[in-house]
N, C-alpha and C positions, 0 to 999 in steps of 0.2 A: 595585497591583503595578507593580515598575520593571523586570516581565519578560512579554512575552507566552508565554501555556501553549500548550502542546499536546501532544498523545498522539499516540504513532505505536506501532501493532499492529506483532508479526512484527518486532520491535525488535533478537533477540539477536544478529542475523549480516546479511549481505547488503546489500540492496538497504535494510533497514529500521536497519542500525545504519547504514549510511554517512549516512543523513537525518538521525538521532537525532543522531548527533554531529554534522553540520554546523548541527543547527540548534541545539546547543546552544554550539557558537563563535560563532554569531548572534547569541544573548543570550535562544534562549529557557527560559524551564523548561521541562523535560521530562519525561510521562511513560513510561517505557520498560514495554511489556507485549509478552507473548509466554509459553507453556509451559517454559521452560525457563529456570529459573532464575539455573543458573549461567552462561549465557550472556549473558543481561541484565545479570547483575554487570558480565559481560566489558564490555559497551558501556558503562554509567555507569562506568566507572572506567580507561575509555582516555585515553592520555597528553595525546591531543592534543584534547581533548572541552572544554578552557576550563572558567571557575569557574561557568557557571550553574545554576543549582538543576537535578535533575533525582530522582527517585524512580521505583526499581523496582517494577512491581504484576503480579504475575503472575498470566496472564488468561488463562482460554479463551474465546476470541472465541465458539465455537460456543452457549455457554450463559448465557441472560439471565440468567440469576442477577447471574453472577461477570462481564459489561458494567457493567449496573446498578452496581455495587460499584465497577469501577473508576470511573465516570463520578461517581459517589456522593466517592470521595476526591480525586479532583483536583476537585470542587468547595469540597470542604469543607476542602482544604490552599492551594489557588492560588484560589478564589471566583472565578473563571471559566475558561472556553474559547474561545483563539483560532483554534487550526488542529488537523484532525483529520488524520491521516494513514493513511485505508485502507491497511493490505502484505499484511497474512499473509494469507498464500495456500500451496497444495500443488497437486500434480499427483497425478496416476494411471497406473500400469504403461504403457509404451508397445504395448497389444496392440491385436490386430483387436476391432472392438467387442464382437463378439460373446464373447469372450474374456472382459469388464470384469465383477466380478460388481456387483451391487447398492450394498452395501456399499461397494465403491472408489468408486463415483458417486455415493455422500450422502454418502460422509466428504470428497468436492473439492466439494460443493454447500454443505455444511455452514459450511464455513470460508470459500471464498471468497466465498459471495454472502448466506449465510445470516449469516454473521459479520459484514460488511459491513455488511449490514441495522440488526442490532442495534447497531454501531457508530453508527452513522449518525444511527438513532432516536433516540439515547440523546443524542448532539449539538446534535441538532436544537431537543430538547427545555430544553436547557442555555443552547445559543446566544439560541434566539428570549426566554427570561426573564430572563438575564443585563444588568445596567445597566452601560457602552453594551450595547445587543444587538447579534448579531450574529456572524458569525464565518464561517472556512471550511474545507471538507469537500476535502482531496485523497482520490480513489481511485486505486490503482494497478490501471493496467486490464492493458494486453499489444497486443504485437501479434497476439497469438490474440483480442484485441478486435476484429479486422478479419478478418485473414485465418489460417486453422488449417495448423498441423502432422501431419504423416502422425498418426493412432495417437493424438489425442489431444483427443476429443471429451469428457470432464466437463469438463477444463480450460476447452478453448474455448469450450463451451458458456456458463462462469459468467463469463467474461469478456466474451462478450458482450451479459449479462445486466446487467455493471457498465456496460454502457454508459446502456442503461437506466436501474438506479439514478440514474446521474450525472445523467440529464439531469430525471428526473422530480424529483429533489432541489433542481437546479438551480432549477426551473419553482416548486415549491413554496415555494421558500426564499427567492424576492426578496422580497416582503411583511418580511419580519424580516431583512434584511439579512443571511443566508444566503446566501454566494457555495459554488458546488460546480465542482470538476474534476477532468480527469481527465488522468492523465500515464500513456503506453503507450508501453513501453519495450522494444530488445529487446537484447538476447542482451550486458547487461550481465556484465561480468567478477566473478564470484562464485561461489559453489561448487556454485549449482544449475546453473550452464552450463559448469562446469567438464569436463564430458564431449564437449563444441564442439570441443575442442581434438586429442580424438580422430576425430572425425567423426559426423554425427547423419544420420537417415534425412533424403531430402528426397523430394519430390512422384513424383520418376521413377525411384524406388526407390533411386536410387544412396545411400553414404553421404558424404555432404563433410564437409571441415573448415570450419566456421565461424569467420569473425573476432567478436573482441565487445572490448568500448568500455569506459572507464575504471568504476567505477560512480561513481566524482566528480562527475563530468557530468553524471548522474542527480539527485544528491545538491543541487548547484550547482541545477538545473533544480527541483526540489521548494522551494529556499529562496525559489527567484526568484518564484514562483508564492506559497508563503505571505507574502510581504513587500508582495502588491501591494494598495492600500487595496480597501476592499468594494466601494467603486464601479468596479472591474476586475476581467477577471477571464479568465487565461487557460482554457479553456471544455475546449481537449482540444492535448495537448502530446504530439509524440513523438519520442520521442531513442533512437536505434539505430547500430548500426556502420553504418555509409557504405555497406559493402559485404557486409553478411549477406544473405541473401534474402529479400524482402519484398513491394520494389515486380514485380509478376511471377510470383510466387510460385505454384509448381506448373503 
């Protein structure tokens, strides 16, 4: 193939189409997955997305099944896998914990760590039998990888579970020339932070306005990290507005 593949989850909007199309100006194929369909159109068929292959599969991350299947036809359309791109992810009501029922905490467990998983397995499994073997595993982690927001413990929690993932993937994956990372990002300009602009709780109850950063930069940052050979490998990356609140934080 005179394209390196790869799949990126959570494709139709944000943080995951800004990747999908820059990595398809790149020159990679790509395959675009996420629930919603007509969104994923939206991404393959943006102006500025360049001529390389790219095919829509739409995927609920949360169910080996319909993994399986996707990982099943980007092998059997593109016969291998270069870069995997953990994204989709969701959040849960911003209440007091006791608030959260059950339900809202397996459906943000589901998707972010348990989708991941299955993502990842299914890679793994691609990568390491693939001739050259090999390949690599971005996750998108957060700065709730490190340190949490008022209100918002399934989120944080699974994100710091990706950290995890990362690193035991990482640990497991060099024998087969599995490289894994992880990019934690914050309060990139998209329409899940698009509430920033009004103001979000913060640690001492007050509400602020939050600034938040190009998601180009993000996007730029995901390409740089897929482009670098297996024997590299940036391990954990994070790219945030200069001035949101982080370092300090509560």
């Amino acid at each position: 193939m005179a394209h390196k593949i790869a799949i990126v989850t959570g494709a139709g909007s944000g943080i995951g189409r800004a990747v999908s199309i820059a990595l398809l100006k790149e020159g990679y194929a790509v395959a675009l997955c996420g629930r919603r369909v007509e969104q994923l159109n939206e991404t393959a068929s943006a102006p500025d997305s360049g001529s390389a292959p790219r095919r829509v599969i739409p995927t609920d991350v949360t169910q080996p099944d319909a993994v399986a299947r996707l990982f099943h036809a980007v092998r059997d359309e593109f016969g291998r896998l270069d870069v995997l791109f953990n994204n989709a992810g969701i959040g849960a009501p911003g209440v007091d914990l006791d608030e959260l029922t059950v339900e809202q905490w397996q459906s943000v467990v589901n998707v972010n760590l348990t989708g991941a998983f299955l993502c990842t397995r299914e890679a793994f499994g691609l990568m390491k039998r693939q001739a050259p073997r090999g390949g690599r595993i971005i996750n998108n982690g957060s700065i709730s990888a490190y340190t949490p927001r008022p209100n918002s413990a399934p989120y944080t929690a699974t994100k710091h579970a990706i950290t995890g993932l990362t690193k035991s993937t990482s640990l497991d994956g060099r024998k087969y020339d599995i490289a894994c990372s992880q990019i934690d990002i914050g309060n990139a300009a998209t329409e899940m932070t698009a509430r920033m602009a009004n103001g979000v709780p913060q640690a001492n109850g007050e509400i602020v306005v939050e600034p938040r950063l190009d998601v180009q930069h993000v996007a730029r940052a995901v390409v740089y990290m897929a482009n670098l050979p297996l024997d590299a490998n940036v391990q954990f990356m994070t790219v945030m507005a200069t001035k949101m609140p982080f370092i300090g934080r509560g």
